[in-house]
C-alpha positions as CSV (number, residue, x, y, z in Angstrom):
1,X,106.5,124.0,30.9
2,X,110.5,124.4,31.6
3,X,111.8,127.9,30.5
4,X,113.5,127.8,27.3
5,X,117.4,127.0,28.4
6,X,120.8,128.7,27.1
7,X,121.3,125.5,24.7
8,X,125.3,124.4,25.6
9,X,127.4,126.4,22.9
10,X,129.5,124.5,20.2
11,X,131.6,122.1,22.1
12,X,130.0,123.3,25.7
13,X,128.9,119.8,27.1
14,X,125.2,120.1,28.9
15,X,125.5,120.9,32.6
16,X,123.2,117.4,33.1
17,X,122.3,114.4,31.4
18,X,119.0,112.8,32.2
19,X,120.0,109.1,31.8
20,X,117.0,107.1,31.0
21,X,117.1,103.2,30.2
22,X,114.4,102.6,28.2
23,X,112.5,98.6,27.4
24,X,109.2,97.7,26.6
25,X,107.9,101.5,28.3
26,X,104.9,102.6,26.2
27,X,102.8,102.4,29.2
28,X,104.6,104.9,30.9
29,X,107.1,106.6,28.4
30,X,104.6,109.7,28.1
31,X,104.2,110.8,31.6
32,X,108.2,110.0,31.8
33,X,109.3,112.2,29.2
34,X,106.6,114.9,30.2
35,X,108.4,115.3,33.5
36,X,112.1,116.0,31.6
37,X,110.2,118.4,30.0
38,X,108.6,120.2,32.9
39,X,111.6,120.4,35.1
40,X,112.6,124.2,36.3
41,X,116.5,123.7,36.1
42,X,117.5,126.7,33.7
43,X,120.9,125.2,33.0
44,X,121.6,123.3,30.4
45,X,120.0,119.7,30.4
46,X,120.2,116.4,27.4
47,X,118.2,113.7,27.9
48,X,120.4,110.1,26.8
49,X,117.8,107.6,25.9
50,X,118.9,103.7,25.4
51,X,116.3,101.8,23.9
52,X,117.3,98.3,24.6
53,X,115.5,95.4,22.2
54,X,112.0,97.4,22.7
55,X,109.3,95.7,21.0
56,X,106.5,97.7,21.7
57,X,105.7,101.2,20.9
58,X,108.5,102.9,22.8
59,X,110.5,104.3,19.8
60,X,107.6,105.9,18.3
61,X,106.7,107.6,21.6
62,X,110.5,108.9,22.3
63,X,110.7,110.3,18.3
64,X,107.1,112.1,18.9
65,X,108.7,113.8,22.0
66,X,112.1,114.5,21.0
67,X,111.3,118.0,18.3
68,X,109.2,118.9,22.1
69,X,112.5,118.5,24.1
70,X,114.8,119.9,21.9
71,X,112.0,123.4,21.1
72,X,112.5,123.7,24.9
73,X,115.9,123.6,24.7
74,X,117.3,120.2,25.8
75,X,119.2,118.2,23.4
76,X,118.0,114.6,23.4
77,X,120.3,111.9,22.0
78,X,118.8,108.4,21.0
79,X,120.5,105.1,21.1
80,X,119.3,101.4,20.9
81,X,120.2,98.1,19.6
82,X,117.6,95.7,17.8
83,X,118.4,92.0,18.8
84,X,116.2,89.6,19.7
85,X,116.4,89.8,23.3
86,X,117.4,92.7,25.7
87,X,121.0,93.0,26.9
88,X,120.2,94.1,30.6
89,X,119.7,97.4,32.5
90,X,123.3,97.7,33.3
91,X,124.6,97.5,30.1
92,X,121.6,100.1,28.7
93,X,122.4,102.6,31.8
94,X,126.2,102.6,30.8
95,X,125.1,102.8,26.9
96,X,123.1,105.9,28.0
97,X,126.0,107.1,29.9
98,X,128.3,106.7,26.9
99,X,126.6,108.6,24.7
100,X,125.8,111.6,27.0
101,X,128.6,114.4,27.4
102,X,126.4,116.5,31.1
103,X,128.8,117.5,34.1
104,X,126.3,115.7,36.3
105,X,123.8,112.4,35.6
106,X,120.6,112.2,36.6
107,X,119.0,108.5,36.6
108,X,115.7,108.0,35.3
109,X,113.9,104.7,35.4
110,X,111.2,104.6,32.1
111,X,108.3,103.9,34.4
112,X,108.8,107.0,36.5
113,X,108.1,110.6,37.1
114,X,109.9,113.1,38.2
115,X,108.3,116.4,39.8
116,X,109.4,119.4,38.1
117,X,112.3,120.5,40.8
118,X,114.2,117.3,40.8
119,X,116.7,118.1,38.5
120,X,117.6,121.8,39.7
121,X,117.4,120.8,43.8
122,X,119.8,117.3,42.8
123,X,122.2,119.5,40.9
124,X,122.3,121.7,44.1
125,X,123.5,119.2,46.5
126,X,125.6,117.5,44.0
127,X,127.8,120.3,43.1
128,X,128.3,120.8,47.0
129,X,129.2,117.1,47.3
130,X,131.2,115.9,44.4
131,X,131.5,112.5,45.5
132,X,128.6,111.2,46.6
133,X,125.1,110.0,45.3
134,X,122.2,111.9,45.7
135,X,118.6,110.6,46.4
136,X,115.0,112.1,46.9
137,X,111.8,111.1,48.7
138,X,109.6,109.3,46.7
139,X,105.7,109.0,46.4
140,X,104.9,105.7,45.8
141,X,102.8,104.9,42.5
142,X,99.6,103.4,43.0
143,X,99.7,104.6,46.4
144,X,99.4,102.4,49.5
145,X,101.7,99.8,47.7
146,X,105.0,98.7,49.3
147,X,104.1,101.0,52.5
148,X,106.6,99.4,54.8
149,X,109.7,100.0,52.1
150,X,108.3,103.3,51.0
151,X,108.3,104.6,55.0
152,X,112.0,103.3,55.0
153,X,113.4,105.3,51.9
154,X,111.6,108.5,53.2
155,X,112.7,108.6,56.5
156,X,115.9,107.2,57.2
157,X,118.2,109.2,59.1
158,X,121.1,111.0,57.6
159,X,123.5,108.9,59.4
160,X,121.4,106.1,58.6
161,X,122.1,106.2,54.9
162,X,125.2,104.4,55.6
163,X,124.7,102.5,58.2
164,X,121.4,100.7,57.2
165,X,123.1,99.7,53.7
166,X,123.6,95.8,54.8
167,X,119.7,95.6,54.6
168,X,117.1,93.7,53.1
169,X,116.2,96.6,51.0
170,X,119.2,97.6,49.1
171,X,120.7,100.7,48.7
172,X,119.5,103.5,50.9
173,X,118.8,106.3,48.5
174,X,116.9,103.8,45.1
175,X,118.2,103.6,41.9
176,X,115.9,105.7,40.2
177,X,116.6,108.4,42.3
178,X,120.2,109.1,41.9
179,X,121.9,111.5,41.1
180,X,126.0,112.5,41.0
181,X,128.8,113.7,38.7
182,X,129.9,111.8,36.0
183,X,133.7,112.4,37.4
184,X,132.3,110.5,40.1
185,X,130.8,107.7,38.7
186,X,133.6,107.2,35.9
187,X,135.8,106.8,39.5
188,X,133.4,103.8,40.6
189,X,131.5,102.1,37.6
190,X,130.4,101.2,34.9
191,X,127.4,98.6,36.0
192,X,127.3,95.7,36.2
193,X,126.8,94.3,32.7
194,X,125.3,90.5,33.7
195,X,122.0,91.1,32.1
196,X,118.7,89.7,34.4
197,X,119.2,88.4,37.6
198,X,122.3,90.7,38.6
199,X,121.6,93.6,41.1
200,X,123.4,96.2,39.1
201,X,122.2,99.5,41.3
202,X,123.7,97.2,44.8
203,X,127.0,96.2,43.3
204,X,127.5,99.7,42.0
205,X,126.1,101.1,45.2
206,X,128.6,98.9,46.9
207,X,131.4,99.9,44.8
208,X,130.3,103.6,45.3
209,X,130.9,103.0,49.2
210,X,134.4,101.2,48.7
211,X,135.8,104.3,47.2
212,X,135.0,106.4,49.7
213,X,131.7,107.7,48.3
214,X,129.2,110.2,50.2
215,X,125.2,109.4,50.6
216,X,122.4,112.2,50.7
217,X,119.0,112.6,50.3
218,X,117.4,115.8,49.2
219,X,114.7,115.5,51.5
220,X,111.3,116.3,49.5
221,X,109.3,114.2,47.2
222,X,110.9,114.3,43.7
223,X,109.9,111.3,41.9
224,X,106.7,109.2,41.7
225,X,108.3,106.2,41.6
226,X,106.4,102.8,40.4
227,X,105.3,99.5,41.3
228,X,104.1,96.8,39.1
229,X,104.6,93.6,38.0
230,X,107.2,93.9,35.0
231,X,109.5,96.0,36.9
232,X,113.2,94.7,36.1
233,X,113.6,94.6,40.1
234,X,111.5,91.4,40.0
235,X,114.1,89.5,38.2
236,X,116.4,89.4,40.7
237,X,116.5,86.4,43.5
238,X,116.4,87.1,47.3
239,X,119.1,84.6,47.3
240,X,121.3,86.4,45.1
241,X,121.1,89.6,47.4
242,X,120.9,87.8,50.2
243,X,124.6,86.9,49.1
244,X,125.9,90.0,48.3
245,X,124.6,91.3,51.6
246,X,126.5,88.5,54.2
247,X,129.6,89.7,51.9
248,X,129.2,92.5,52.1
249,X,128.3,92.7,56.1
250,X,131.7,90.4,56.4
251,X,134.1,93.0,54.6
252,X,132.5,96.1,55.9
253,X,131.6,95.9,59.3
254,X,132.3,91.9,61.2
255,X,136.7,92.9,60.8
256,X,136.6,96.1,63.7
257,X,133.9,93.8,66.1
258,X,135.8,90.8,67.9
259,X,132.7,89.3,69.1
260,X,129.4,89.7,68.4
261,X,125.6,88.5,68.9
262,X,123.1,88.0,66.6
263,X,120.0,89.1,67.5
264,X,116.8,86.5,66.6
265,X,117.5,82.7,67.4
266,X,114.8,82.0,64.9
267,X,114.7,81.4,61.5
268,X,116.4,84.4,59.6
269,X,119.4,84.4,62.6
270,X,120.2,81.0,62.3
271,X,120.7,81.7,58.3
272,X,122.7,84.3,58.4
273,X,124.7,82.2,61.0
274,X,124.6,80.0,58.5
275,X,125.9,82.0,55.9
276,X,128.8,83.5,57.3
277,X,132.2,82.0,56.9
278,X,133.8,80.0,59.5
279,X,135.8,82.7,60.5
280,X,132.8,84.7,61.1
281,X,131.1,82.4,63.4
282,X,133.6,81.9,65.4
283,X,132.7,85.6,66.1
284,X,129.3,84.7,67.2
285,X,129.1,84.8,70.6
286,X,125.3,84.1,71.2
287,X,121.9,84.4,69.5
288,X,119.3,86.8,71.4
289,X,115.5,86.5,71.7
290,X,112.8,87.5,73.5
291,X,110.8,83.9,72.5
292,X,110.6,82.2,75.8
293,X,110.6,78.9,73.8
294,X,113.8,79.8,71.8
295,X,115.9,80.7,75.1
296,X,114.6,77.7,76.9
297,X,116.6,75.4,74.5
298,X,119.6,76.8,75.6
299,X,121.9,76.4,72.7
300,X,121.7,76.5,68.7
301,X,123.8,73.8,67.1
302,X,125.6,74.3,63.8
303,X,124.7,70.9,61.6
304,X,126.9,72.2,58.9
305,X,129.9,72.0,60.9
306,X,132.0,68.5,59.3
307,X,133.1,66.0,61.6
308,X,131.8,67.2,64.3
309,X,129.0,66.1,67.0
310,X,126.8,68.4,69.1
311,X,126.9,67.4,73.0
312,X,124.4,70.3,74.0
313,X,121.6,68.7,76.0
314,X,118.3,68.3,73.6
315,X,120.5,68.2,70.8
316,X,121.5,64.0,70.8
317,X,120.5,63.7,67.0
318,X,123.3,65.6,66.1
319,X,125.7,62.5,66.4
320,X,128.6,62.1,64.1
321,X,129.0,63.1,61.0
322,X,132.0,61.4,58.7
323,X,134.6,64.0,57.2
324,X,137.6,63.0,55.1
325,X,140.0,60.9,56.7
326,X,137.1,58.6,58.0
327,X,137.8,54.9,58.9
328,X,135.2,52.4,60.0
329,X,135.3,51.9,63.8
330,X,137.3,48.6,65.1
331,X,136.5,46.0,67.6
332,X,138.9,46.6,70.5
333,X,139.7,43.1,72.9
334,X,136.6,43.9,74.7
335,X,133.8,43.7,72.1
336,X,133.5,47.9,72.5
337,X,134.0,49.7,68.7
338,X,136.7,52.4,67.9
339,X,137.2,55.1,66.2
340,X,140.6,56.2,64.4
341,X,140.2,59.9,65.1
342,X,138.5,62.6,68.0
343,X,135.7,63.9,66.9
344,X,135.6,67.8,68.0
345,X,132.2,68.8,69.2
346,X,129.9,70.7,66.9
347,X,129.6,74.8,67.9
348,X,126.7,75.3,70.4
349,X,126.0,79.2,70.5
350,X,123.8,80.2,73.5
351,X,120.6,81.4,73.1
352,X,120.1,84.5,75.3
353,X,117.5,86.8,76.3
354,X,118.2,90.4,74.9
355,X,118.1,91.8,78.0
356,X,121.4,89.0,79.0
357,X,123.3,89.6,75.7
358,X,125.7,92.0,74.9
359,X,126.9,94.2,71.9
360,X,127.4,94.8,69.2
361,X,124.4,93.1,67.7
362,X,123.3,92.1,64.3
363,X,119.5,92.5,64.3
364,X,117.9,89.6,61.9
365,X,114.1,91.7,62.8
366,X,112.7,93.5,60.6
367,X,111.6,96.7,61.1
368,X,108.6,98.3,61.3
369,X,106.5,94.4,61.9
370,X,105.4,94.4,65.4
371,X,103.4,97.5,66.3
372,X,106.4,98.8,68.1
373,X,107.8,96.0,70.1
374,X,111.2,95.3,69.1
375,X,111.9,98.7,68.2
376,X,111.0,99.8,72.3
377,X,113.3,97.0,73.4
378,X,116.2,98.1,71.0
379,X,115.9,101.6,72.2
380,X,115.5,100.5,76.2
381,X,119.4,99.7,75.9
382,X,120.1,102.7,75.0
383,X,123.1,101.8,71.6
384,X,124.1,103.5,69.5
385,X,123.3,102.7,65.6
386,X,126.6,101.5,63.9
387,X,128.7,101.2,66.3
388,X,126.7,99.2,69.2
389,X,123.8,97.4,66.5
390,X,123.7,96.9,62.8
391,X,120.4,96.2,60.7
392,X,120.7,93.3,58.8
393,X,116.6,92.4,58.1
């Protein structure tokens, strides 16, 4: 059980405030608030809890442990609203914010653990790194589950922390794990506010990186952190990130590169293609593969592009499209049909074998998939991560 604190005196803020959003938790609420109370931090700690439109037993579990928290010497403060429907994580992390006075906030998801040294090891690197966000390694909860993403937030590379952030899997240290001043996050927040459906932790994340902001991990295993069906994560649509991510790719990284290639011809490479704006493919210089069958056709051709035809050989049902400005074709003297305007031919970007393409690359693989394969034949060229090759997948 945590040592009995030096409560904060009258007017002496906490040195941390656990920040814990809290909705339909009962399940999980005692293991959660058992772990505030058995971290070994001996300074000062509150724990902020936001109860947003619970309906279950949540209250009556968080007023059971609150006379525990507060005999051990950490203030708790309760909040909550009563509607009919929830008003969103981001809008119960900020309320929990709000009502907290700590130096430093430590996030707590209501389904999660944290082992007893989070608090005091996060609080170390924090105070040596004022402006960044702190993360932990994680033991996935039950175990086994998400292996692929679980490997990923454990072992990425310092440096990779920021240069893996335009991935498929979000921010590179999770949401539940972070940790920073609240100087700090008053300089980049609040969260997003949008309720379900909006990826408050990647827009903030985002934000965070904007400003200038640091990312570290305090590399042991700090939280047991939990997967199961009603996590809010679900809510959110792969489109929607999907669409924050090409944005984000766009203003962070495609400005300082005056070409590039994008490495898988197939399915995910031609969306993000797809995706990007035409500025951006104009950027795209080829697609790379090692599918014999993919480089054998030669070319990919854009159908999006308007009023435009694709003359790449294979590629005849491309045709015409009409744009704006359109008139039917007339008969000329000799019986042959006219048009009013030239029709500019449609992009055709080669497809390549990896081994004929050149940097930078944005790899549309993912990771970790094919027993080795394409991570050998990334590291055979011998780039550099960042500057040479981006993660996108």
């Amino acid at each position: 059980m945590r040592r009995l604190g030096n409560p904060a005196g009258p007017g002496q803020p906490p040195l941390v405030s656990v920040i814990l959003p809290v909705h339909n938790a009962d399940l999980w609420l005692d293991e959660c608030l058992e772990s505030v109370l058995q971290q070994d931090f001996e300074g000062t700690m509150e724990l902020s809890v936001f109860n947003d439109a619970s309906k279950d037993k949540s209250m009556t579990i968080i007023e059971k442990w609150k006379p525990k928290l507060e005999g051990s010497g950490i203030l708790v403060v309760v909040g909550g609203h009563d509607s009919p429907s929830p008003r969103g994580v981001g809008y119960s992390k900020n309320q929990a914010i709000a009502q907290s006075s700590g130096a430093y906030l430590c996030f707590l998801d209501s389904d999660d653990a944290m082992m007893p040294g989070r608090v005091r090891l996060q609080y170390e690197a924090a105070v040596q790194h004022p402006t960044s966000i702190i993360g932990c390694r994680v033991r996935r909860d039950p175990p086994g589950s998400t292996e692929r993403y679980t490997r990923w937030i454990n072992q990425l590379a310092p440096p990779q922390l920021l240069t893996q952030v335009f991935t498929a899997h979000g921010p590179t240290v999770i949401m539940p794990t972070w940790f920073c001043s609240r100087a700090w996050f008053s300089h980049v927040g609040p969260f997003d506010e949008g309720g379900q459906g909006v990826p408050e932790d990647l827009l903030f994340f985002y934000q965070h990186l904007r400003k200038g902001g640091g990312v570290l991990r305090v590399d042991q295993t700090l939280l047991l952190y939990r997967h199961h069906p009603h996590a809010a994560t679900h809510s959110v649509l792969e489109t929607t990130i999907w669409t924050h991510r090409v944005r984000f790719l766009e203003e962070r990284a495609l400005p300082s590169w005056t070409s590039f290639t994008i490495w898988n011809a197939g399915k995910q490479g031609r969306r993000l293609y797809r995706s990007l704006t035409a500025a951006s493919r104009r950027k795209v210089v080829a697609f790379c593969d090692v599918d014999e069958n993919k480089i054998r056709k030669g070319f990919y051709c854009y159908e999006g592009a308007q009023g435009q035809r694709c003359t790449s050989a294979g590629h005849t049902s491309c045709g015409y499209r009409q744009r704006p400005g359109w008139r039917r074709p007339f008969p000329r003297s000799d019986g042959v049909a006219a048009v009013s305007f030239q029709e500019r031919p449609k992009p055709r970007v080669p497809i390549l074998h990896f081994r004929a393409a050149r940097p930078p690359f944005v790899l549309c693989v993912k990771l970790d998939l094919t027993g080795g394969e394409f991570e050998d034949n990334l590291r055979s060229l011998h780039l550099q991560e960042g500057r040479d090759f981006l993660h996108f997948s």
